[in-house]
N, C-alpha and C positions, 0 to 999 in steps of 0.2 A: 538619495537622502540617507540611505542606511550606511553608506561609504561615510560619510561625517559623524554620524551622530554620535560614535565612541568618541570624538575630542571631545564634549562637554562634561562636566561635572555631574554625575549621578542623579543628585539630586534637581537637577536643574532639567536635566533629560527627563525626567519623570513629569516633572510640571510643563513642562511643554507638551508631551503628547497625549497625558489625561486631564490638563486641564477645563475641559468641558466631559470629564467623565458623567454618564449621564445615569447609569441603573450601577450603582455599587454593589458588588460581592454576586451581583446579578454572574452567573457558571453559564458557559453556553455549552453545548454537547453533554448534559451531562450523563452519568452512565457510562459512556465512552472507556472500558479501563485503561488506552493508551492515554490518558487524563488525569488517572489518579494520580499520577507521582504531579500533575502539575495545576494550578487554578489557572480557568479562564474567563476572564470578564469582558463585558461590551464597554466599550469606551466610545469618545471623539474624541478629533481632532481640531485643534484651533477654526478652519474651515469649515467645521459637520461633518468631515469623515466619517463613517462609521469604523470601528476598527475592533480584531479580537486582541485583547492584551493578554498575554499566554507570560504566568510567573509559573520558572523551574524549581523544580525542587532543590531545596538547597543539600540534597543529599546529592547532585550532582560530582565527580569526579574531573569534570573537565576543566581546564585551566583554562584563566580567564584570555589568556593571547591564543589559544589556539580554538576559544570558543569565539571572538573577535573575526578570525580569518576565517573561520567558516560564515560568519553570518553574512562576513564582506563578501565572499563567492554567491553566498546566495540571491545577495541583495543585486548583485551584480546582473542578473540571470532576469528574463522579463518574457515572457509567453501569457497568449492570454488561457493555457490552460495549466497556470501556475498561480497558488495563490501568494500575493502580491507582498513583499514585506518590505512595511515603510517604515522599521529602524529600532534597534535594541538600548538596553540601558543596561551597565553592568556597579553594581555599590556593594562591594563587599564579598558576602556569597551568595546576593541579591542575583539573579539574572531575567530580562523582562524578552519577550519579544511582540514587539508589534505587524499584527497582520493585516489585509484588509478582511472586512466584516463579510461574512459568508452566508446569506440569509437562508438558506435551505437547507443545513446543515449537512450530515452525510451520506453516502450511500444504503450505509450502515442502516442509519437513524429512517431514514425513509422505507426501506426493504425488510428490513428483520426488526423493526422499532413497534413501538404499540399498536392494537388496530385501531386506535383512532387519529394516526397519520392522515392528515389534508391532502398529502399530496399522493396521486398517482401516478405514476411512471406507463404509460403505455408503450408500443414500442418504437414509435418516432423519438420518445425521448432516451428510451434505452440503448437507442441505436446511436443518436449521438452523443451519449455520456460514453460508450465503449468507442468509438473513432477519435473522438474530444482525446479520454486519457491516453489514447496510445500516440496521438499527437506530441503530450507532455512527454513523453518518455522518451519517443524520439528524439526531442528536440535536448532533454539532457544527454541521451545517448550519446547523442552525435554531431548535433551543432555547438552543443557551450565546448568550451576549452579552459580547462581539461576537461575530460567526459564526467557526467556523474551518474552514482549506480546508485539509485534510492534505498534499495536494502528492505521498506516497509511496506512494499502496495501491497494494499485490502481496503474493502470498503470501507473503513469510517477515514482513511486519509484520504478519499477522495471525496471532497465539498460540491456542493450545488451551489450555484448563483440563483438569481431567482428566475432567469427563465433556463434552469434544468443545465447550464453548461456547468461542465465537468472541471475542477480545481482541485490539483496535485498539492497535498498540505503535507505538511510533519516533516522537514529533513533533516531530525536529532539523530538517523543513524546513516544520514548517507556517507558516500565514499567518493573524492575524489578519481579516476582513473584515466593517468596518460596513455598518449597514444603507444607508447613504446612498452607496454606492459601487456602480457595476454591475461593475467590474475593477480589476485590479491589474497594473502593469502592473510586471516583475519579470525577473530574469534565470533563465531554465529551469534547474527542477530536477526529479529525478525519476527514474524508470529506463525505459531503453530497453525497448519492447513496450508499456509503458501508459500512456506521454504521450498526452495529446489531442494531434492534428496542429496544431491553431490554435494552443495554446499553445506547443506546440515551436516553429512558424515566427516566433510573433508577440512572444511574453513574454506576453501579455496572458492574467491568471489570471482566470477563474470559476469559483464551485461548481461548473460544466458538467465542468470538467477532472476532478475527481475521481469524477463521473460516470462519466464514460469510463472509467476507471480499473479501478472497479468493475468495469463491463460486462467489463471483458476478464479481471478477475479470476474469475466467473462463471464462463465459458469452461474457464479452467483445471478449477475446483472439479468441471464436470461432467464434461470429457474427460478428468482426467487427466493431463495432459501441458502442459511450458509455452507462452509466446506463441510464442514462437520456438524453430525447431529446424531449424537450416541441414544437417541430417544426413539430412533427410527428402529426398524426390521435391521439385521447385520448388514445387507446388501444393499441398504441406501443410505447407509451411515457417513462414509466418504465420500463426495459428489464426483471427484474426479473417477474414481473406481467404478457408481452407480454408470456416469456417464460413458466409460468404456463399453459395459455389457449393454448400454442402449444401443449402443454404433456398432456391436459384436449382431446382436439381434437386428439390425434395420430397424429401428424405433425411436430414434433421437428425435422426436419430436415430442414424447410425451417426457422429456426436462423441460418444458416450457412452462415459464409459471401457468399455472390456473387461470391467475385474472388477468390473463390477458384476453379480452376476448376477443379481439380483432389481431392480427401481425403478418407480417408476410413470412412463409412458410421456407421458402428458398432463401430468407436474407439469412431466416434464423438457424437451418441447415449449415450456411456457410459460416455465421459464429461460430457454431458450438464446434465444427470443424476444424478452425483456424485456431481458437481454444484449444483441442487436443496436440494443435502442431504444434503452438508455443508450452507444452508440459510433457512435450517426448521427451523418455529416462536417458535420452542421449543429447548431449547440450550441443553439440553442432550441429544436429539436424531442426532445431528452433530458429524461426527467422531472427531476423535482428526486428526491434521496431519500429523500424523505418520500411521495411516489408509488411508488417503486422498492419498496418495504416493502410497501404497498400490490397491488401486482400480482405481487409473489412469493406475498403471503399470498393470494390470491385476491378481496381486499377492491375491487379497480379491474379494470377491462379497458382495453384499447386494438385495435383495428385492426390485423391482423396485413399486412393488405394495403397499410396507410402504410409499410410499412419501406421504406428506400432502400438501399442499397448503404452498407453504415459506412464513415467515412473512418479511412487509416491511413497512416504514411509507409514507402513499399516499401522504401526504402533503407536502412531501421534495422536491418535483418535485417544487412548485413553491417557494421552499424557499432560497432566498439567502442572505449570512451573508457576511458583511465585517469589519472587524478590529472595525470600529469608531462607526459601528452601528449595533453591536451585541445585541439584547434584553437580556433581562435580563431573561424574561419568556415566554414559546412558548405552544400553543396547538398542537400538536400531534396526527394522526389517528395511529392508529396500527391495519392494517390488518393484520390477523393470520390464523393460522388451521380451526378454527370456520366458513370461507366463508364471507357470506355478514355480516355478525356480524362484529364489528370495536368496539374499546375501546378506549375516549378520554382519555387522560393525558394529566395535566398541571404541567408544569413540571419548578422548577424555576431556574436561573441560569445556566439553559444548555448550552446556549452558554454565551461563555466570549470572549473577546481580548485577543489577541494573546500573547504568552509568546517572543517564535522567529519568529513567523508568525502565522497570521488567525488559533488557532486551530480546529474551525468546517472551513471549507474551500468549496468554489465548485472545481470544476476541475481543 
């Protein structure tokens, strides 16, 4: 459907896919700040669909042919750990995108959202929201053609259905990549806590980056709590950092959230493990996610004794970017393999203003 729906007339696309809008001006996710630059409302579909209607900002930069071909790649692309998009509308410097409707809203919204969230995540569901997404990732990895590098994973872009399976949302900042390419060499985007460190100093994209990504999203899913949290003791403020000196001490079991009160002890071992492989400071020793699937399901092992010390940039903990007052140029620590050893980088233009929103973003 999304392959056609640019030949119609703007306004005519518009009444066809809200015309049974049911909750007007109704926001869903809200709070969310990869949201602010955008409104999202619940609509139907001529059928009862339910669907999210996502309007961009019209501060948007992108042009409307090359916003076209992307949605057409997207649309193209069908996994059931993808959320679903049944068709866009472009009028002016109008831009719409229709989703399907995602009743659980996000990772985000469930895990770090109020305490009066309904829902509870135990660990059969936590277990397969992390196999579910690395499923999705795979399958852009490495089955669509040309590959695609999301650039955004973190919890609020990965959705819940309603019985708890995992749905890959947002791709305003992914990246096309052929096979005949090892990098992409690009201006950073992304949110602070799960940039790869190489890609933050360098620009230069690999599938590796969204590896990492992952890895630190894992993290989250088991303990509970986000990447960052400057409110904590200094030592437990980075999760990837705190999580090193648990596996340095033999203790990786107490990052396990709280309320968990029941989970298997070996599964969640082998998480938080496979977690540290995909956020090693060296990008060729992180599997691809077609391996990462693999060693969650129990289908591969690896070497718990290879791990090294993950690489992370210390200094993001206290860094926050917004749209108006992005620098232009940042110093950078880059903790790696090497230990107390750090490497500054000054790095120019890394962060910019947003295209359709904050590309370096916090939470």
């Amino acid at each position: 459907m999304g392959g056609t729906l640019a030949k119609f007339p703007g306004w005519l696309l518009l009444f066809l896919l809200l015309d049974r809008m049911k909750k007007t001006m109704k926001k869903l996710l809200q709070g969310d700040r990869p949201f602010r630059m955008a409104k999202i409302f619940l609509g139907a579909l001529k059928d009862g669909t339910e669907v999210a209607v996502k309007q961009l900002s019209a501060e948007s930069k992108q042009g409307v042919r090359e916003f076209l071909t992307e949605i057409a790649t997207i649309s193209a692309i069908k996994h059931e750990n993808l959320v679903m998009l049944h068709g866009c509308c472009v009028e002016g410097y109008h831009r719409i995108l229709v989703y399907g409707y995602v009743e659980n809203n996000s990772i985000s919204h469930v895990l770090f959202g109020s305490n009066d969230a309904t829902i509870n995540l135990d660990w059969k569901a936590r277990s397969k929201i992390c196999i579910g997404t690395a499923r999705g990732f795979a399958y852009l990895h490495e089955e669509v053609k040309p590959h695609i590098v999301h650039r955004d994973i973190k919890a609020s872009n990965i959705l819940l259905d309603g019985d708890l399976n995992p749905k890959i949302a947002d791709f305003g900042l992914a990246k096309l990549f052929p096979d005949n390419i090892t990098h992409i060499s690009t201006r950073v985007a992304g949110t602070i806590g799960y940039l790869a460190p190489e890609y933050a100093m360098r620009g230069q994209l690999t599938k590796k980056a969204d590896v990492y990504s992952f890895g630190v999203l894992v993290l989250e899913i088991i303990s509970g709590r986000g990447n960052t949290n400057t409110s904590l003791p200094v030592e437990e403020q980075i999760l990837l950092e705190m999580t090193w000196h648990l596996y340095e001490e033999n203790r990786l079991l107490e990052l396990v959230d709280p309320r968990l009160e029941e989970y298997s002890k070996e599964e969640a071992l082998r998480f938080i493990n496979v977690a540290l492989l995909c956020t090693q400071a060296t990008p060729k020793i992180r599997p691809t996610m077609s391996q990462v699937v693999a060693l969650l399901s129990e289908e591969g092992t690896f070497s718990e004794k290879s791990l090294s010390r993950p690489g992370y940039i210390s200094d993001l903990k206290d860094l926050k970017i917004r749209p108006s007052q992005a620098p232009s140029a940042a110093t950078l620590r880059y903790e790696g393999a090497s230990g107390s050893n750090s490497t500054e980088v000054t790095s120019t233009s890394i962060f910019s203003s947003s295209e359709a929103y904050s590309e370096i973003s916090g939470r």
